[in-house]
Structures are given as structure tokens and as C-alpha cells.
CHARMM-style PDB file with segment names, atoms N, HN, CA, C and O in Angstrom:
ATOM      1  N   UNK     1      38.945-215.505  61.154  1.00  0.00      PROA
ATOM      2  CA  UNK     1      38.099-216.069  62.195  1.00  0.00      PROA
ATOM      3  C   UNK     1      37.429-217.324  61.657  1.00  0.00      PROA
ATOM      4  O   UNK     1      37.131-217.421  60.466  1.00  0.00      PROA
ATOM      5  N   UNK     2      37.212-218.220  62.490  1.00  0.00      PROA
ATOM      6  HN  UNK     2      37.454-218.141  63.457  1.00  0.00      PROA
ATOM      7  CA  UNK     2      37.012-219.468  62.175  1.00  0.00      PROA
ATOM      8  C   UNK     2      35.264-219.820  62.535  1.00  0.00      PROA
ATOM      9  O   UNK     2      34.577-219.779  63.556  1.00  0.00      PROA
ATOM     10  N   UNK     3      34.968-220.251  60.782  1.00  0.00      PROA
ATOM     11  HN  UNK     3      35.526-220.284  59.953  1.00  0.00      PROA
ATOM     12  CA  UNK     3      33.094-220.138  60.595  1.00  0.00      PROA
ATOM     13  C   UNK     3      32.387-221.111  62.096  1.00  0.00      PROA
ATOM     14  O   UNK     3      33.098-221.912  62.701  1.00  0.00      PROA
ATOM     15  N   UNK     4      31.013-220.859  62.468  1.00  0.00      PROA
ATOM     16  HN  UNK     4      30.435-220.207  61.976  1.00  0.00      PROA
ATOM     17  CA  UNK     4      31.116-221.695  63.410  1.00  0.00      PROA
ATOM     18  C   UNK     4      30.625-223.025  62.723  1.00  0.00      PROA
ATOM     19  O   UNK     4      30.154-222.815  61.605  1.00  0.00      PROA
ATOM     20  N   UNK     5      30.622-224.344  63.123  1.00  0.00      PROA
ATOM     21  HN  UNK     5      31.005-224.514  64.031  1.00  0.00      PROA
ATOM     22  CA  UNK     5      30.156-225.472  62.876  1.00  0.00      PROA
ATOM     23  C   UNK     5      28.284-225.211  62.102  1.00  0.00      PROA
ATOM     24  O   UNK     5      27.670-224.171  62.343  1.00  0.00      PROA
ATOM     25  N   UNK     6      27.736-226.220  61.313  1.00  0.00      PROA
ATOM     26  HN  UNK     6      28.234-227.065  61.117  1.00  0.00      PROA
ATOM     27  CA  UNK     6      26.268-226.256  61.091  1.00  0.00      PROA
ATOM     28  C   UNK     6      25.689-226.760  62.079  1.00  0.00      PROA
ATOM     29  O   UNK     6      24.462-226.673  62.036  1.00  0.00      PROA
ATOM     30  N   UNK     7      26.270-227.427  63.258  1.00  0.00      PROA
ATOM     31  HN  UNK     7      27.267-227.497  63.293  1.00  0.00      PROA
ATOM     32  CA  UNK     7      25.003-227.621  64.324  1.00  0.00      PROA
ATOM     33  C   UNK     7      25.300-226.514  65.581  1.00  0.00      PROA
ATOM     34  O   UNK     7      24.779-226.659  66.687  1.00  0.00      PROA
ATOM     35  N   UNK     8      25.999-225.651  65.330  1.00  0.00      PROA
ATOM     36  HN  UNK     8      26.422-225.534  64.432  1.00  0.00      PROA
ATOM     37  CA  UNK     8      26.511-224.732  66.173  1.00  0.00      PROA
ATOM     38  C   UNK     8      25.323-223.723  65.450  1.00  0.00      PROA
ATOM     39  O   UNK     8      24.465-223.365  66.256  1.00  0.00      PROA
ATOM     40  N   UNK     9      25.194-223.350  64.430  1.00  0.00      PROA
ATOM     41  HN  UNK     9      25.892-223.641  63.775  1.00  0.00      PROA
ATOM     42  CA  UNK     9      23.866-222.486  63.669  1.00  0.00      PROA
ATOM     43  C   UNK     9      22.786-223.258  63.814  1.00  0.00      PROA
ATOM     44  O   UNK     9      21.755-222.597  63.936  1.00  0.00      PROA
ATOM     45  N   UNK    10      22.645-224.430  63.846  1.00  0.00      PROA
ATOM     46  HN  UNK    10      23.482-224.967  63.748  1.00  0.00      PROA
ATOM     47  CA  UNK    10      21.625-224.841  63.939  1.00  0.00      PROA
ATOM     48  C   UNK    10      21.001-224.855  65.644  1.00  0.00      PROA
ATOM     49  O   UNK    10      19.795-224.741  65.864  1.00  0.00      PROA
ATOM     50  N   UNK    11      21.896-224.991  66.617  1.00  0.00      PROA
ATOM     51  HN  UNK    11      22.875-225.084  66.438  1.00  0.00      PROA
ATOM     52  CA  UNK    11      21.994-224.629  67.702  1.00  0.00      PROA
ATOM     53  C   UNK    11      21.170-223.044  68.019  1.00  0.00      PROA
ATOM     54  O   UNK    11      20.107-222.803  68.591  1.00  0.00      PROA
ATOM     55  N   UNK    12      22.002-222.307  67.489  1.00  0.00      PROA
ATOM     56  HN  UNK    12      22.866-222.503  67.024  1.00  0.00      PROA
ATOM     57  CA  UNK    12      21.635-221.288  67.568  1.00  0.00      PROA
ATOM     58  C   UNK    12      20.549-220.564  67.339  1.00  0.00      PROA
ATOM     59  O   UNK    12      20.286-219.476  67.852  1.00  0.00      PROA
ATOM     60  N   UNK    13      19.698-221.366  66.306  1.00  0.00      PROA
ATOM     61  HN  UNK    13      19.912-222.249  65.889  1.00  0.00      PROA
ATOM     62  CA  UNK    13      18.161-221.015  65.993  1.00  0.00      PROA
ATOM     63  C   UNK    13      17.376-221.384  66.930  1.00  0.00      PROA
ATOM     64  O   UNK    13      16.334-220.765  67.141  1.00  0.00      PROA
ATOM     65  N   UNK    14      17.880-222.875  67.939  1.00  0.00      PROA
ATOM     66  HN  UNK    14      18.727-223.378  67.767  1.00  0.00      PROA
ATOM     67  CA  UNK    14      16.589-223.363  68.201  1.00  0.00      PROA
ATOM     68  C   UNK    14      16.484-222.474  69.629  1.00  0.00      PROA
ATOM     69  O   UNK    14      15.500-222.244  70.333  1.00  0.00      PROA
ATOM     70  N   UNK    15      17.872-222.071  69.772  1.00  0.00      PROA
ATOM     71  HN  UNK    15      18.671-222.257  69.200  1.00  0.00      PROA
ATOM     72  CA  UNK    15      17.789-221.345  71.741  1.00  0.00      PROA
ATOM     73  C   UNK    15      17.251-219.501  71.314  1.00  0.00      PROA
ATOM     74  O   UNK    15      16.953-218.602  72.100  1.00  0.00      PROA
ATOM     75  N   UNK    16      17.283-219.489  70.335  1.00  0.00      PROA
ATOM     76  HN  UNK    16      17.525-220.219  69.696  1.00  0.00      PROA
ATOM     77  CA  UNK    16      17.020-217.805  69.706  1.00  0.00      PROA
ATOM     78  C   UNK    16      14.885-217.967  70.114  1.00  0.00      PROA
ATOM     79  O   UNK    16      14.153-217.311  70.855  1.00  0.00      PROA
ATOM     80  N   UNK    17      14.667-218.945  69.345  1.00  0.00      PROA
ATOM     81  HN  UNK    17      15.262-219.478  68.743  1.00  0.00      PROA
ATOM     82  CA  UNK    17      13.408-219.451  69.350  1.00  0.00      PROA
ATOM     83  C   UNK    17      12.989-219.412  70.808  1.00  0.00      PROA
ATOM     84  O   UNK    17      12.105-218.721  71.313  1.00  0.00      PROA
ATOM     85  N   UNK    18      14.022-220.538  71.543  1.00  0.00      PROA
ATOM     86  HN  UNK    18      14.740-221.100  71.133  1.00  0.00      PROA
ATOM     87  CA  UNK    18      12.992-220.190  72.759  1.00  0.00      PROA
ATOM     88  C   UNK    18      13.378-218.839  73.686  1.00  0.00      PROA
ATOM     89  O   UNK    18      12.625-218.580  74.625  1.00  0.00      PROA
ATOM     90  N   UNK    19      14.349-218.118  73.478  1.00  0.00      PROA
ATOM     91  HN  UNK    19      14.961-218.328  72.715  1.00  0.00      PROA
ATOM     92  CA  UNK    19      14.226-216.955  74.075  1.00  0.00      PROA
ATOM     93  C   UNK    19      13.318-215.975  73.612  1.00  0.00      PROA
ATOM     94  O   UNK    19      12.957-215.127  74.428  1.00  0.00      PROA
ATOM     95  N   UNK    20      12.846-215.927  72.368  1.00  0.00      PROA
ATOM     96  HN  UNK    20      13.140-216.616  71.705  1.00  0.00      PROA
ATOM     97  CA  UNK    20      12.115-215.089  71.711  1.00  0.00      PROA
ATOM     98  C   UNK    20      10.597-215.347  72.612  1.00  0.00      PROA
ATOM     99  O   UNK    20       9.996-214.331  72.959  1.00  0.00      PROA
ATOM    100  N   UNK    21       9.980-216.774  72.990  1.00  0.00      PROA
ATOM    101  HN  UNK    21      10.468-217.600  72.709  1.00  0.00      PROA
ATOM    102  CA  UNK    21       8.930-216.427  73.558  1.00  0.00      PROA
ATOM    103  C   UNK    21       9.200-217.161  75.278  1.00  0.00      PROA
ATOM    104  O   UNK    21       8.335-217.659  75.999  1.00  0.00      PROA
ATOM    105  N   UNK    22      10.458-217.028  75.521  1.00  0.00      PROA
ATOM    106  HN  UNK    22      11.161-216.624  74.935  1.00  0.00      PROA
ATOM    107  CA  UNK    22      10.817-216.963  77.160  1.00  0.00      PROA
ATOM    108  C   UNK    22       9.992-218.011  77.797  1.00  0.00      PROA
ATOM    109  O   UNK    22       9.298-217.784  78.788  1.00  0.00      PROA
ATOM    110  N   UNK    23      10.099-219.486  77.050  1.00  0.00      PROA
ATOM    111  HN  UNK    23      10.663-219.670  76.245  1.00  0.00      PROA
ATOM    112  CA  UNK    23       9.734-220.633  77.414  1.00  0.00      PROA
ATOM    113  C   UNK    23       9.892-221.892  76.464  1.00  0.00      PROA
ATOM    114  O   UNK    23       9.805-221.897  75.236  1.00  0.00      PROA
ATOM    115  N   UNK    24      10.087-222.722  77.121  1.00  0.00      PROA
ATOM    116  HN  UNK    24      10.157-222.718  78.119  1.00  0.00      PROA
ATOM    117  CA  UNK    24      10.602-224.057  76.282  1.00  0.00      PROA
ATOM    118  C   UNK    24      10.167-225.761  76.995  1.00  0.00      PROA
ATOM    119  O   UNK    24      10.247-226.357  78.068  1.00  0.00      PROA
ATOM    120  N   UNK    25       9.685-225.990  75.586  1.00  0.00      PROA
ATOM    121  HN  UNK    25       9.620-225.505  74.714  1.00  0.00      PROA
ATOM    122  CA  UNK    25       9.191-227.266  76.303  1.00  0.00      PROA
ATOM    123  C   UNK    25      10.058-228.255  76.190  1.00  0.00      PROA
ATOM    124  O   UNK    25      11.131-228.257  75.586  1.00  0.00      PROA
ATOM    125  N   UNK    26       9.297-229.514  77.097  1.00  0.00      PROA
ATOM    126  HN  UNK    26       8.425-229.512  77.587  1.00  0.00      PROA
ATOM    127  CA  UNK    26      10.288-231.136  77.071  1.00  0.00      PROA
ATOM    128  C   UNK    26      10.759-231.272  75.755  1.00  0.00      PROA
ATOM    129  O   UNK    26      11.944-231.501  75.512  1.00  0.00      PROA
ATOM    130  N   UNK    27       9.392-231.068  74.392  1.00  0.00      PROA
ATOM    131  HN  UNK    27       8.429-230.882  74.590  1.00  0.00      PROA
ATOM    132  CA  UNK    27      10.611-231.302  72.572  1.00  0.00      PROA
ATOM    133  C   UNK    27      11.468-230.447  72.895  1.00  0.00      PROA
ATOM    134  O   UNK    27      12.547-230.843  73.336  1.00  0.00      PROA
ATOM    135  N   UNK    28      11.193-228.991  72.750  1.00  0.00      PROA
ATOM    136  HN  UNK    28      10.317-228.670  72.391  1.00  0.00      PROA
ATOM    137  CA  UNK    28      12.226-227.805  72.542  1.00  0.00      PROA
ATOM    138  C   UNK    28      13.776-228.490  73.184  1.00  0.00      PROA
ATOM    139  O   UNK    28      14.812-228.817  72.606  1.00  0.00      PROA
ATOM    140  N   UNK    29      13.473-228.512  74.252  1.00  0.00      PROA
ATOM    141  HN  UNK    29      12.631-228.247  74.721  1.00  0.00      PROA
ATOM    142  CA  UNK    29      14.645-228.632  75.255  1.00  0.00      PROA
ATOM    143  C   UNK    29      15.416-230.093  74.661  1.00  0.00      PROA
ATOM    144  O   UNK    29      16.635-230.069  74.489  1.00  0.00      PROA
ATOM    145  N   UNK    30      14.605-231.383  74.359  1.00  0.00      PROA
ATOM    146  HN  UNK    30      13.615-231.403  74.499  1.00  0.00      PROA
ATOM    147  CA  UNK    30      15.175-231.953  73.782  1.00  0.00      PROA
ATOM    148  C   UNK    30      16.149-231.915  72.076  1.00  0.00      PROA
ATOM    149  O   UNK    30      17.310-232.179  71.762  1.00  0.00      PROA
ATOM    150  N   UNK    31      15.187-231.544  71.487  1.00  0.00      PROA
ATOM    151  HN  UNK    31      14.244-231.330  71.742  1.00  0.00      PROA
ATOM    152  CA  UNK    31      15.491-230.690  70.094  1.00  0.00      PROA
ATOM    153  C   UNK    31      17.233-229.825  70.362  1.00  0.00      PROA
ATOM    154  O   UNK    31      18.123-229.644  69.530  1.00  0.00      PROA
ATOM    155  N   UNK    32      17.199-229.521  71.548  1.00  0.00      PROA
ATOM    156  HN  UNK    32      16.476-229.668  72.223  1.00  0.00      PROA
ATOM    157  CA  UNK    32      18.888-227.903  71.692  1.00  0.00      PROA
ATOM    158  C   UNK    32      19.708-229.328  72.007  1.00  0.00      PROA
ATOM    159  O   UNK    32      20.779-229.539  71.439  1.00  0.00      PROA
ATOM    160  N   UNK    33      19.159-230.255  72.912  1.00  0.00      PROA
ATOM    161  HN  UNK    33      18.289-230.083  73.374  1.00  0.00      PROA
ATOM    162  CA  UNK    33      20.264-230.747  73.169  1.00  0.00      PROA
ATOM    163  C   UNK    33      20.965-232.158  72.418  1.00  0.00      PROA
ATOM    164  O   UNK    33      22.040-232.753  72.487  1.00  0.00      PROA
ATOM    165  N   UNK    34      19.579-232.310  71.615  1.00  0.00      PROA
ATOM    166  HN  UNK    34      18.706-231.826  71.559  1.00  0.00      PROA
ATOM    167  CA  UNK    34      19.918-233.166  70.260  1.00  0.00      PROA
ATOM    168  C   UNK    34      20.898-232.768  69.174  1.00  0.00      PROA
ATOM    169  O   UNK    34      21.770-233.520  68.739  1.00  0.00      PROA
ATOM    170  N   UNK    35      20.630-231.210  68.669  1.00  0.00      PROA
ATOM    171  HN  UNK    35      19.922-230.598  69.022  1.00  0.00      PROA
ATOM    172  CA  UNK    35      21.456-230.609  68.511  1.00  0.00      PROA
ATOM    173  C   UNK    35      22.995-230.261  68.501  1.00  0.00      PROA
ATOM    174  O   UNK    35      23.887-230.183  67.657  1.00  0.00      PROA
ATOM    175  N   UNK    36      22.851-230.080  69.952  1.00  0.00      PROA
ATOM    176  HN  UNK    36      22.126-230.143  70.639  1.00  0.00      PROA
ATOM    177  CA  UNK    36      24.038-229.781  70.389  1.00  0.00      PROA
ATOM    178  C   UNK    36      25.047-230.936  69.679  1.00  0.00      PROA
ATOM    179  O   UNK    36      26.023-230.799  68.942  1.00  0.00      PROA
ATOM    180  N   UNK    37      24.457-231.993  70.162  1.00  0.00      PROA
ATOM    181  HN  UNK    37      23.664-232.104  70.760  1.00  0.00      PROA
ATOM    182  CA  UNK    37      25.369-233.248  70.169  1.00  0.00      PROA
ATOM    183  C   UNK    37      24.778-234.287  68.270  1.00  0.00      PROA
ATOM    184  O   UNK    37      24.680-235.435  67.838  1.00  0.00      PROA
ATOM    185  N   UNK    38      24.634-233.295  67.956  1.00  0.00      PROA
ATOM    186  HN  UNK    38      24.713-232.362  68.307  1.00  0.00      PROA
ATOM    187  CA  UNK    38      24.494-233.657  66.376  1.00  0.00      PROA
ATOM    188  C   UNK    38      25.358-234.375  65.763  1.00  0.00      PROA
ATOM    189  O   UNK    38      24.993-235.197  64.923  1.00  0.00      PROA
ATOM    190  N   UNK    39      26.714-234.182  66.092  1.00  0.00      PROA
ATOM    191  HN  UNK    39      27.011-233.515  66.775  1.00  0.00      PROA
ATOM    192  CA  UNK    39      27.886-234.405  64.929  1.00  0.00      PROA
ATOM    193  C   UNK    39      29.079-235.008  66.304  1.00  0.00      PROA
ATOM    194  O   UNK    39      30.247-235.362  66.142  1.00  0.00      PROA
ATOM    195  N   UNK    40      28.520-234.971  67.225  1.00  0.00      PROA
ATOM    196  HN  UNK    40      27.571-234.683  67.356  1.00  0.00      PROA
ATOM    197  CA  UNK    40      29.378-235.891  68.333  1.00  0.00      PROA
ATOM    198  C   UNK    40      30.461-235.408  69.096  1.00  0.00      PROA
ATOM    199  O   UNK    40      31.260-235.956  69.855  1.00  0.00      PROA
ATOM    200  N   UNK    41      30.226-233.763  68.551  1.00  0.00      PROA
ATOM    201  HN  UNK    41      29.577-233.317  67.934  1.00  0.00      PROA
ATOM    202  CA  UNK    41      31.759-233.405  69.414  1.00  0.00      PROA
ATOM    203  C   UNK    41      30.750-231.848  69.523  1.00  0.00      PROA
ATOM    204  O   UNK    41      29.795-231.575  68.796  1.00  0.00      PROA
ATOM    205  N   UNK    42      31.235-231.112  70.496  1.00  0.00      PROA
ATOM    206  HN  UNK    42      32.012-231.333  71.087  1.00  0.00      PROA
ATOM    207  CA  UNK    42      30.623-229.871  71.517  1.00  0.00      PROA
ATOM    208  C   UNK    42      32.197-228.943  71.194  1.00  0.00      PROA
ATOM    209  O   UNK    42      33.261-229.036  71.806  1.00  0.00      PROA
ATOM    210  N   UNK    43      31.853-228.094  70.054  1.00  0.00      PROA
ATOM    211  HN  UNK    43      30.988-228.018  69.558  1.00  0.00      PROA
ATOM    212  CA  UNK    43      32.664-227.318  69.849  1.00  0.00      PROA
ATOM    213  C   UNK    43      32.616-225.852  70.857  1.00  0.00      PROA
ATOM    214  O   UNK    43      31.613-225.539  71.499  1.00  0.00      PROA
ATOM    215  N   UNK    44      33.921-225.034  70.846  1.00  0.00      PROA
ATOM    216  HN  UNK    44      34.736-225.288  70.325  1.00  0.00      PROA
ATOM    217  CA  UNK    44      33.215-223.801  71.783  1.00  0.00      PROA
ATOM    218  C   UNK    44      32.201-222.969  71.716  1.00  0.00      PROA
ATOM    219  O   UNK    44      31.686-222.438  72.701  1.00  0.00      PROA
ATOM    220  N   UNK    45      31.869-222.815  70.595  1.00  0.00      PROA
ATOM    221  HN  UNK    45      32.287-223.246  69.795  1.00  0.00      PROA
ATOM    222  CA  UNK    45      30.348-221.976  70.102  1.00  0.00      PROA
ATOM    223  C   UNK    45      29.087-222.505  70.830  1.00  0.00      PROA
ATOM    224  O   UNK    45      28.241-221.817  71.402  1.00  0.00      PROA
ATOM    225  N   UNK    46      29.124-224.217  70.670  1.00  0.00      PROA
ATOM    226  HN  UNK    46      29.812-224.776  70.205  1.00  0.00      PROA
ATOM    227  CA  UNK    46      28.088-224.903  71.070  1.00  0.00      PROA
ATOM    228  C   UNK    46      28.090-224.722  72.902  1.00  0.00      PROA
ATOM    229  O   UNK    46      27.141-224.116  73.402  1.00  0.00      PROA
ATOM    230  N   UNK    47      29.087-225.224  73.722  1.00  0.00      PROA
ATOM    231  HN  UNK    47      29.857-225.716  73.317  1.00  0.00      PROA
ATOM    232  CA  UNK    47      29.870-224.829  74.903  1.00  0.00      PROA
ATOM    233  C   UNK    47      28.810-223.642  75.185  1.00  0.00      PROA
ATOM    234  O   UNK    47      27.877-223.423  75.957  1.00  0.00      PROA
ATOM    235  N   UNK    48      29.457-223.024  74.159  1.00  0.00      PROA
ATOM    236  HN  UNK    48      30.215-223.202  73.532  1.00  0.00      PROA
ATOM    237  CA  UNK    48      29.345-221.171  75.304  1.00  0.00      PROA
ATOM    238  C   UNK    48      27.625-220.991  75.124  1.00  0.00      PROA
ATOM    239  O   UNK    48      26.912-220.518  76.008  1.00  0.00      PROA
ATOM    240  N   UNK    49      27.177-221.428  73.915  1.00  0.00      PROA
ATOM    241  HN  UNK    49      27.756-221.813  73.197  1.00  0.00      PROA
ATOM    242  CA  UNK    49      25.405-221.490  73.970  1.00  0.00      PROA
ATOM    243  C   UNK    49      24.509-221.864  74.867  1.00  0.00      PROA
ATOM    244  O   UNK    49      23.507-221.326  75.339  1.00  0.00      PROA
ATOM    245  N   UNK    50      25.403-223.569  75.128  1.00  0.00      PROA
ATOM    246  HN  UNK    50      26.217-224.006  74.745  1.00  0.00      PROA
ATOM    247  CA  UNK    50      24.448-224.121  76.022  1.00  0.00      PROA
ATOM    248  C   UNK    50      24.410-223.697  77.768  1.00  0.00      PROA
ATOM    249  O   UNK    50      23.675-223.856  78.743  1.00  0.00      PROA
ATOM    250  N   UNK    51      25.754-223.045  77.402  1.00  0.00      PROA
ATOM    251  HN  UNK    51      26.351-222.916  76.610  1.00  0.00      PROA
ATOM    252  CA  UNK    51      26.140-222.472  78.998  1.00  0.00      PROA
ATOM    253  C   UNK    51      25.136-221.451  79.535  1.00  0.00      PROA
ATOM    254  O   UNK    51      24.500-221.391  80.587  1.00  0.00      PROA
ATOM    255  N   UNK    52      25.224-220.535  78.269  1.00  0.00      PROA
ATOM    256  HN  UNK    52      25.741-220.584  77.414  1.00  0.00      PROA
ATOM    257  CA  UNK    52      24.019-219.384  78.847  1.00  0.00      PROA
ATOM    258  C   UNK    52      22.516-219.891  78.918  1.00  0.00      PROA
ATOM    259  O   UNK    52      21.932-219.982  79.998  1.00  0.00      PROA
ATOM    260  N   UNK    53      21.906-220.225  77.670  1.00  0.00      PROA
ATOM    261  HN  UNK    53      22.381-220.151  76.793  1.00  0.00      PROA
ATOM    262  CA  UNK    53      20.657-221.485  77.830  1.00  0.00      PROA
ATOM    263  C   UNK    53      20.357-221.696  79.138  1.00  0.00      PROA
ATOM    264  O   UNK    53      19.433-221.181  79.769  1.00  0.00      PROA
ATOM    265  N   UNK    54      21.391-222.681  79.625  1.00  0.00      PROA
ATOM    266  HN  UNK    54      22.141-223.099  79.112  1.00  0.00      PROA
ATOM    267  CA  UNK    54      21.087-223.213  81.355  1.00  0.00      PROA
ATOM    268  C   UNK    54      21.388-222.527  82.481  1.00  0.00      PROA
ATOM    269  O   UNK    54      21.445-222.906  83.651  1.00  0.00      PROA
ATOM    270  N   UNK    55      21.691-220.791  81.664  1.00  0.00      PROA
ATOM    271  HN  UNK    55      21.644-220.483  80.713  1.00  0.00      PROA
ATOM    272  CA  UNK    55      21.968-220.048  82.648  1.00  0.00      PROA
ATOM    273  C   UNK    55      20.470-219.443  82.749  1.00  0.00      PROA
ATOM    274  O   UNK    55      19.749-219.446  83.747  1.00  0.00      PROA
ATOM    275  N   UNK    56      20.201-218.957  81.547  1.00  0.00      PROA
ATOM    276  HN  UNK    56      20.787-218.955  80.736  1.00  0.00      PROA
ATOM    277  CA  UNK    56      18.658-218.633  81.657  1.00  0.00      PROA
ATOM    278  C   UNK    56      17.926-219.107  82.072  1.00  0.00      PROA
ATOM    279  O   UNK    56      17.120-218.426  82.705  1.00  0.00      PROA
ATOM    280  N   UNK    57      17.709-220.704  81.984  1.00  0.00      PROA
ATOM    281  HN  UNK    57      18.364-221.257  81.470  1.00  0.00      PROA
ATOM    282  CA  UNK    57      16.327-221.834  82.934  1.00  0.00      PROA
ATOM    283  C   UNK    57      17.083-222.127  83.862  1.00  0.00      PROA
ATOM    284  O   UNK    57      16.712-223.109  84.504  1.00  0.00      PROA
ATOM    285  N   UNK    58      18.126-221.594  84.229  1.00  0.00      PROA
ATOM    286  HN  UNK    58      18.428-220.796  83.708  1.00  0.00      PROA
ATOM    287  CA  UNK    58      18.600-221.974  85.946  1.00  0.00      PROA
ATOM    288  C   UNK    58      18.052-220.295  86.710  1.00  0.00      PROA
ATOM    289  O   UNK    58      17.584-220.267  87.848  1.00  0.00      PROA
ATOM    290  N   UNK    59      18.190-219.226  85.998  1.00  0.00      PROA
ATOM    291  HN  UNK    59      18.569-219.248  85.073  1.00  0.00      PROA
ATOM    292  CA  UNK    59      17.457-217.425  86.434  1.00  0.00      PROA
ATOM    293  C   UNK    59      16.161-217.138  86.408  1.00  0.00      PROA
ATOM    294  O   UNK    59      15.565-216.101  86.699  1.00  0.00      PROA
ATOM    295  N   UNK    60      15.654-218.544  85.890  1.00  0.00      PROA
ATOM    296  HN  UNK    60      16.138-219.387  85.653  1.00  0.00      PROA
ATOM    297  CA  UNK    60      14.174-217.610  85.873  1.00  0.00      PROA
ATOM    298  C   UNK    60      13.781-217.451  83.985  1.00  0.00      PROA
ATOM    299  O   UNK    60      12.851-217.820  83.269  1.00  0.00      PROA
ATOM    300  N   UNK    61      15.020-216.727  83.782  1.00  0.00      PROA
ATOM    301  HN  UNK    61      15.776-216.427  84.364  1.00  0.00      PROA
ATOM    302  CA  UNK    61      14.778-216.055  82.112  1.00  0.00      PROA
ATOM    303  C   UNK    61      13.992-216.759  81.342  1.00  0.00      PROA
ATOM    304  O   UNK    61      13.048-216.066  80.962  1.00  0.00      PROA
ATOM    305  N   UNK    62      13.954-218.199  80.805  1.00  0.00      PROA
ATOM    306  HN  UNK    62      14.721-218.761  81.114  1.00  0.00      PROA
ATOM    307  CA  UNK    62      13.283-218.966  80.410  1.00  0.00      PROA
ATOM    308  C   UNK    62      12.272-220.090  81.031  1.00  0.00      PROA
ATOM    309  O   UNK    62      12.933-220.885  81.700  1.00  0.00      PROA
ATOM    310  N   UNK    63      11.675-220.228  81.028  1.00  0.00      PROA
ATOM    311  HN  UNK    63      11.137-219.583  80.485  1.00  0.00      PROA
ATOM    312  CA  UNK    63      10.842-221.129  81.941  1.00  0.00      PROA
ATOM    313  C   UNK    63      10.418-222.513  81.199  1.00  0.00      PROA
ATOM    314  O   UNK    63       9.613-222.332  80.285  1.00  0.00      PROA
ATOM    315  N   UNK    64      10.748-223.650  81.386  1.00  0.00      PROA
ATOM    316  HN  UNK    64      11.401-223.797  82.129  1.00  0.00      PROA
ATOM    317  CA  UNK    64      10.294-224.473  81.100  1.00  0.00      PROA
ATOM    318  C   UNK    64       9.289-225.176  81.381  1.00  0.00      PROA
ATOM    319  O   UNK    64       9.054-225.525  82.538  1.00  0.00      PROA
ATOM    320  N   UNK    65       8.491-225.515  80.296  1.00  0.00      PROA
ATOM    321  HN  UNK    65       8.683-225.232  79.356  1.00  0.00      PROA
ATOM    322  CA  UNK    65       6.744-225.985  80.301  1.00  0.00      PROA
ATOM    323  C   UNK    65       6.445-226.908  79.584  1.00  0.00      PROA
ATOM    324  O   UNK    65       7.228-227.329  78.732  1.00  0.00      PROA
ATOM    325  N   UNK    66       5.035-227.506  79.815  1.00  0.00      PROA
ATOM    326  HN  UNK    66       4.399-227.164  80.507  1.00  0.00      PROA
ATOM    327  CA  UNK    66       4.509-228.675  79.607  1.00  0.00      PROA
ATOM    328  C   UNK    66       4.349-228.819  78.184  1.00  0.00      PROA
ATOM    329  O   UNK    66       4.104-227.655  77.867  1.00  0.00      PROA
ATOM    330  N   UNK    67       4.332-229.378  77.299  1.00  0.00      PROA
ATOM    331  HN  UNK    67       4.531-230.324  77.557  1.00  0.00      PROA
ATOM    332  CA  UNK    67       4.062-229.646  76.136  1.00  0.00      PROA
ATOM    333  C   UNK    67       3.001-229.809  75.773  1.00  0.00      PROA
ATOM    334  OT1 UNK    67       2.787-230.077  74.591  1.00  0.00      PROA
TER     335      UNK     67
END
């Protein structure tokens, strides 16, 4: 099985973070999607992260807030 990318882990901390307290601000949100696009290419790990992410602040699950 193939390791995932370092901004794919690094990815992964920052959306763990804001699910852990089920809100994310304008940095946060900027910060995942800085991220994401770290190294210039959106591998499937990164894909399938950001998919759920904007599935959560599109449900309710996460709520995005003021800084």
C-alpha cells in the first residue's frame, strides 16, 4: 500500500483539529486549504479529505466562525 503524501498528513491534522472542537475559522479554513495545495498537485488522500471536510460545513457538522 502506497504511504500517503506529507501534506496529505499534514492535511490530516489540521481537519482532525477542527473536527475535534466542531468549528473552524477564516485561518483554520485557510491553513486546510493551503495545505491541501502545498506541493501543487491534490493527490487521492487529499481529494477524499477535503471532500468530507466540505461535507461536514456543507451538514451542519462543523460550523464555521469568526476569528
Amino acid at each position: 500500500m502506497k504511504k500517503p503524501s506529507q501534506t496529505a498528513t499534514n492535511l490530516k491534522e489540521l481537519i482532525k483539529h477542527a473536527i475535534s472542537d466542531l468549528e473552524v475559522t477564516p485561518a483554520e479554513y485557510q491553513q486546510i486549504m493551503d495545505a491541501a495545495l502545498d506541493d501543487g498537485h491534490l493527490d487521492k488522500e487529499e481529494k477524499s479529505m477535503l471532500s468530507q471536510f466540505h461535507a461536514m460545513l456543507s451538514n451542519g457538522t462543523i460550523k464555521r466562525v469568526k476569528g
